[in-house]
C-alpha positions as CSV (number, residue, x, y, z in Angstrom):
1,X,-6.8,20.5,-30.7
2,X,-10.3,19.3,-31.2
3,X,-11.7,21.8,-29.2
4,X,-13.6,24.4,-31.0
5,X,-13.2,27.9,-29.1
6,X,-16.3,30.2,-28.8
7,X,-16.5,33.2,-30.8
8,X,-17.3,35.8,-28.0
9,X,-17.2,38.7,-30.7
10,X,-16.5,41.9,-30.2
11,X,-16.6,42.2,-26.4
12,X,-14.6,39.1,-25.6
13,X,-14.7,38.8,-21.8
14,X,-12.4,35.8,-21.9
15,X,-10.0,37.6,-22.9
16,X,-10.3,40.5,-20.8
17,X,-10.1,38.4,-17.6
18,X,-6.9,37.0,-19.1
19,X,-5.4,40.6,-20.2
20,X,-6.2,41.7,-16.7
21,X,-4.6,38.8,-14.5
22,X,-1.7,38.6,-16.3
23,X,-1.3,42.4,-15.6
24,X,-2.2,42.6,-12.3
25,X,0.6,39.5,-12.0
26,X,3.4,41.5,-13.7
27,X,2.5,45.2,-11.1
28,X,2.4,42.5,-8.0
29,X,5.9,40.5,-9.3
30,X,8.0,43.5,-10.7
31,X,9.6,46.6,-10.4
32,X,7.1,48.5,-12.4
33,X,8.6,52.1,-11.2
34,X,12.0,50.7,-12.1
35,X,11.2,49.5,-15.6
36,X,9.8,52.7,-16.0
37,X,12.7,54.7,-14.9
38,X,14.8,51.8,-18.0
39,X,12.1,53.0,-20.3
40,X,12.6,56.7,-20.1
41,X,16.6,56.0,-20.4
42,X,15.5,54.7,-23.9
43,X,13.3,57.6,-25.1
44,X,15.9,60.3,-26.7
45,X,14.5,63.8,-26.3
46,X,13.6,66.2,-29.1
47,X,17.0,68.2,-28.7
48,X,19.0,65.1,-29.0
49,X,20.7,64.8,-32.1
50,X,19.7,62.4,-34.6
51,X,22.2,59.4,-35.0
52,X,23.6,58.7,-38.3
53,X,21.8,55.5,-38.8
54,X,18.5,57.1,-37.8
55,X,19.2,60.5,-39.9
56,X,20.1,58.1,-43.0
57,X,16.4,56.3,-42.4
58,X,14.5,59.4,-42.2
59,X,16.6,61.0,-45.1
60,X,14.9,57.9,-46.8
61,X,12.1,58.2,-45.8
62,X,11.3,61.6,-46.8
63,X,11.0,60.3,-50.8
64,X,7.8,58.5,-49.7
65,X,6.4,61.6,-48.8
66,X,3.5,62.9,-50.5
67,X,4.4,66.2,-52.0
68,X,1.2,67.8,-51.6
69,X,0.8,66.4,-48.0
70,X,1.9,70.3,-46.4
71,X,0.0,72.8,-48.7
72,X,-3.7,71.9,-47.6
């Protein structure tokens, strides 16, 4: 924990290497296509209906709305 770590700023190359390994390592060890195909499962389509829970949150969430927001 002594170790100070260098500020690289804005374009932090470190880091980039790291983000980019660790990607390229999850494409080479998984089912990429597959977790896709999961992910889309998970996405409800605009003609879905809403369920209760998330009709009830955006109900709510409507009185945070500016009222002006529309008109301009």
């Amino acid at each position: 924990m002594g170790e100070k770590q260098k500020n690289e700023g804005e374009g932090n190359k470190s880091a980039d290497r790291a983000y980019r390994k660790d990607t390229e390592d999850f494409i080479d060890s998984n089912d990429v296509e597959g977790k896709a195909r999961d992910a889309a499962k998970d996405v409800r389509s605009p003609n879905q209906p809403l369920s209760p829970e998330e009709q009830a949150g955006r109900d709510r969430a409507k009185e945070f709305e500016p009222k002006d927001s529309a008109k301009k």
